[in-house]
C-alpha positions, 0 to 999 in steps of 0.5 A, a space after each residue: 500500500 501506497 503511504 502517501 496515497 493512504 494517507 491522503 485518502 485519510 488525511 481529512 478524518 486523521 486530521 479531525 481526529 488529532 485536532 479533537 474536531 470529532 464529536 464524542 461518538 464520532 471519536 469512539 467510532 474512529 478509535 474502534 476502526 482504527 482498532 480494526 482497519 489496518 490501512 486507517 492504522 498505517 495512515 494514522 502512523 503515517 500521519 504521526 509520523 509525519 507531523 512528528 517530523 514537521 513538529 521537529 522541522 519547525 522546533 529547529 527552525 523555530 530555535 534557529 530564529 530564536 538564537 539568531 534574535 538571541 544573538 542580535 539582542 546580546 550584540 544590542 546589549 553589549 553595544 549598549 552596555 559599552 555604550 553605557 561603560 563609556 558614559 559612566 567613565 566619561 562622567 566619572 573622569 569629569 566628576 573626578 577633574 572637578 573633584 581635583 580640581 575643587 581640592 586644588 582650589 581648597 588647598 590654594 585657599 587653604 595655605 593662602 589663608 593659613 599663611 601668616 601675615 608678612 611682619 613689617 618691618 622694624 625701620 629706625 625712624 618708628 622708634 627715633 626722636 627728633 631733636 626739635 632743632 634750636 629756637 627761633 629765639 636761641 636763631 635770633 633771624 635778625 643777628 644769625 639770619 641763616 642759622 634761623 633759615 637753617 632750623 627753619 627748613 629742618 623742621 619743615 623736613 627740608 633736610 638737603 636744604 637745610 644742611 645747605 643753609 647751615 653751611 653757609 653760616 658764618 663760624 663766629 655766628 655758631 659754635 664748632 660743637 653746634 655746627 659739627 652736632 646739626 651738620 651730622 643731625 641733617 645728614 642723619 634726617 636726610 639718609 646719610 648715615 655715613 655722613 652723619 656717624 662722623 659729624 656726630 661721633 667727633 662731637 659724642 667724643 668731647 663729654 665736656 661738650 653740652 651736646 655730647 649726650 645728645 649726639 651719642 643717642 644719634 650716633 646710636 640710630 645713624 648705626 641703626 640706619 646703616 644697619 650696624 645692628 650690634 655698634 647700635 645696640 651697644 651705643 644706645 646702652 650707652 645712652 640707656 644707662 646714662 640718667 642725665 642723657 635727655 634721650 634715656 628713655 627713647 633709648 631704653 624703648 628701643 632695647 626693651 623693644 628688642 628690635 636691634 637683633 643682627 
């Protein structure tokens, strides 16, 4: 007997039969033929057979298709997972820069506040007393016209000017320890304390001379000037110790003020 052309002879019934179209009595009645017929019964083997087989055509194809969608699915996730690592990582070196970046300013902030502040520096004239240079009196303009122009330009700070005045005046209008004294005091004022030590030591040098104390003290802050920090120091010792020296006490603040360190 021909399968095929059994089968399709039954194919119609077979395929009632599985896929439960027949009624109750109509099943019971294929059921007691198939147990009698034999040809029914090859076709209905043909025909399990047969779907058998297109059941496993179709699974493999089926599975076919579902690895081919499971691949491009895991490709579209792993292109979108390095996608996404390539963000992350783009916005984690751009969180970390500006993390770095905050630190740096932090720090910069950090040492600029915590810096201490820079210590001004100690100058000779914050701690000087001037001598307020003679009177207009003790000048007399009408007797000793440029000696009086003189002091008047020192206490107006025209130091170059008056030094320039006291030079002019004539010798037996002044003493010799006066001009010597006044001469080494503007050079002082006016920057020259090389100039000044020598005018101002020549008088300090005579104690018999009314002006020795007062140039000793200004011989102390010509050092100081040229920053002859320890002939300074030991100078104005000289001048601290001594109680008739009108310039005591401005020489002991600058030794408790301990500012003459070399």
């Amino acid at each position: 007997m021909n399968s095929a052309a059994d089968l399709r002879l039954y194919l119609e019934l077979l395929e009632r039969f599985a896929d439960g179209q027949m009624t109750p009595d109509e099943q019971e009645q294929f059921e007691e033929r198939l147990e009698q017929d034999d040809e029914l019964r090859q076709a209905h083997a043909a025909y399990e057979q047969l779907t058998a087989d297109l059941r496993w055509v179709a699974g493999h194809e089926t599975l076919r298709l579902r690895l081919e969608l499971l691949d491009r699915r895991l490709d579209q996730r792993e292109t979108a997972i390095s996608r996404m690592q390539h963000q992350q990582r783009h916005t984690q070196n751009r969180w970390v820069a500006i993390v770095v970046g905050v630190l740096v300013l932090a720090m910069a902030f950090w040492i600029f506040t915590r810096r201490p502040a820079p210590v001004p520096e100690v100058t000779w004239e914050q701690y000087y007393q001037p001598d307020p240079g003679l009177s207009p009196a003790e000048t007399d303009a009408n007797l000793r016209p440029l000696l009086a122009e003189s002091m008047s330009q020192y206490r107006e700070g025209q130091y170059a000017a008056a030094l320039r005045s006291l030079r002019r005046v004539p010798t037996n209008n002044i003493g010799q320890d006066t001009l010597l004294y006044y001469t080494g005091l503007f050079l002082l004022r006016d920057g020259d304390a090389a100039g000044a030590r020598t005018f101002l030591r020549r008088v300090s040098q005579q104690p018999k001379v009314p002006l020795a104390r007062k140039a000793l003290y200004h011989l102390g802050m010509a050092h100081w000037q040229a920053n002859q920090l320890s002939e300074a120091s030991a100078v104005l010792k000289q001048v601290a110790a001594d109680a008739n020296n009108p310039y005591q006490q401005a020489a002991r603040k600058v030794l408790q003020a301990d500012v003459l360190k070399p």
